[in-house]
C-alpha positions as CSV (number, residue, x, y, z in Angstrom):
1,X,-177.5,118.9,96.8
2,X,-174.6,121.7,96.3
3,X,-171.6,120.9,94.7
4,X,-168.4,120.3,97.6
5,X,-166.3,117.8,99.2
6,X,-167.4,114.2,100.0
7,X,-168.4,113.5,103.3
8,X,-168.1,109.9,102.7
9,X,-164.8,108.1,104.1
10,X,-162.6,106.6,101.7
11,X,-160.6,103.8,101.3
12,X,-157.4,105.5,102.3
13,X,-158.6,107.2,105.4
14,X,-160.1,103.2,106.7
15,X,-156.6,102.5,106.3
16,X,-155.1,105.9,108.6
17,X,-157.8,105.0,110.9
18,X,-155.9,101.5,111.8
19,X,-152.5,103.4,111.6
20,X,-153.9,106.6,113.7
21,X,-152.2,105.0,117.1
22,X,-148.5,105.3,115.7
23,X,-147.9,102.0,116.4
24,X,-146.5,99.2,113.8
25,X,-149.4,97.5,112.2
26,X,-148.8,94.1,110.8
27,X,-150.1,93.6,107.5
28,X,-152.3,90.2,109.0
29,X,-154.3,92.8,111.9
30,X,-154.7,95.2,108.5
31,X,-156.4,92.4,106.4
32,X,-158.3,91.2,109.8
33,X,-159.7,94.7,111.0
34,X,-160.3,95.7,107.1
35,X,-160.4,92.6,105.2
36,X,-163.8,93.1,103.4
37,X,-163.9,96.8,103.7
38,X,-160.9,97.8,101.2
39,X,-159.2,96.1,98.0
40,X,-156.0,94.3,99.9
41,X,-153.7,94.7,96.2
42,X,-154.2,98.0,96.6
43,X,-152.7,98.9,100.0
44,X,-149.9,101.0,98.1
45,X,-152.3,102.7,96.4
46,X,-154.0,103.9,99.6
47,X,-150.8,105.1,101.3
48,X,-149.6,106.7,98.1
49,X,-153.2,108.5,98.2
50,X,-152.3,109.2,102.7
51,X,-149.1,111.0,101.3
52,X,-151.0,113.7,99.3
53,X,-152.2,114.5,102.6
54,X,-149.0,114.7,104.6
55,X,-149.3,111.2,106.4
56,X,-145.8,109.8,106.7
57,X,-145.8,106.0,106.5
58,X,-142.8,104.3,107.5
59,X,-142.6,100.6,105.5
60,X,-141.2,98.0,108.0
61,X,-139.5,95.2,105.7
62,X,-138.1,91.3,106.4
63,X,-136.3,91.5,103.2
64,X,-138.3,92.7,100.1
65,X,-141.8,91.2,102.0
66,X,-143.3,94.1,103.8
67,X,-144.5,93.2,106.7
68,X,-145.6,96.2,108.5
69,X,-146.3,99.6,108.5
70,X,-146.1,102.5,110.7
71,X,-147.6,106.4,111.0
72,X,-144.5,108.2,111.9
73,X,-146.8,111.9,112.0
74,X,-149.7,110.6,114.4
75,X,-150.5,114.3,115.7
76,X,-150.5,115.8,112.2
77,X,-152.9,112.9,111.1
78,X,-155.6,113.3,114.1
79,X,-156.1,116.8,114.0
80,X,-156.7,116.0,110.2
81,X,-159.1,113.3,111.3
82,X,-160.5,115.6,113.5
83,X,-161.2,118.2,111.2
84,X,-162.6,115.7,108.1
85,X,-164.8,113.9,110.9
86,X,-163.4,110.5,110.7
87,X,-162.7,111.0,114.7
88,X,-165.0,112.1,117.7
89,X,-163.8,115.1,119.1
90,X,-162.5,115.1,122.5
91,X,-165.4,115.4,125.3
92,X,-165.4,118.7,127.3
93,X,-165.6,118.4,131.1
94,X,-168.3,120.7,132.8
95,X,-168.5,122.0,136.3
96,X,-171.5,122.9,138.3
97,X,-171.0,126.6,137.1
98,X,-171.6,125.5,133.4
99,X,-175.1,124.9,134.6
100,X,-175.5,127.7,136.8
101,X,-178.7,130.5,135.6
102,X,-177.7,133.7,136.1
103,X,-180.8,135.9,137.3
């Protein structure tokens, strides 16, 4: 094989995958939808590694615990998605003239 970018997903885009919707995302649904998938202790890691690529992740506190987390740039992150593959694009609807044989 050539020498290029890894197609393979990494441990930082499982974790924009969860935060993709924009909505707050408890650190409890985190460890249930990705418990055995990523190294918990290293959830800072991963968003530090999220902010190299622009995501901007908002750190919802109950004094110093952290208890949630937030995408606050949700269309910048899914056309990235998009583009690296981690997403199915969007389906295109046809019409009968799509099918239509010209003669």
């Amino acid at each position: 094989m050539g020498r290029g970018k890894s197609t393979c997903v990494t441990q930082s885009e499982k974790l924009l995958l969860i935060l993709l919707d924009g909505h707050e995302t408890s650190v409890d649904e985190i460890t249930t939808c990705l418990g055995g998938e990523i190294v918990l202790n290293r959830i800072a890691a991963y968003i530090w590694d999220l902010k190299q690529i622009g995501a901007y992740i908002k750190r919802n506190r109950v004094g110093k615990l952290i208890v949630s987390y937030q995408l606050d740039n949700t269309e910048e992150m899914h056309s990235y998605a998009l583009k690296r593959g981690l997403i199915a694009p969007p389906i295109a609807p046809l019409s009968l003239s799509d099918f239509a044989v010209s003669s």
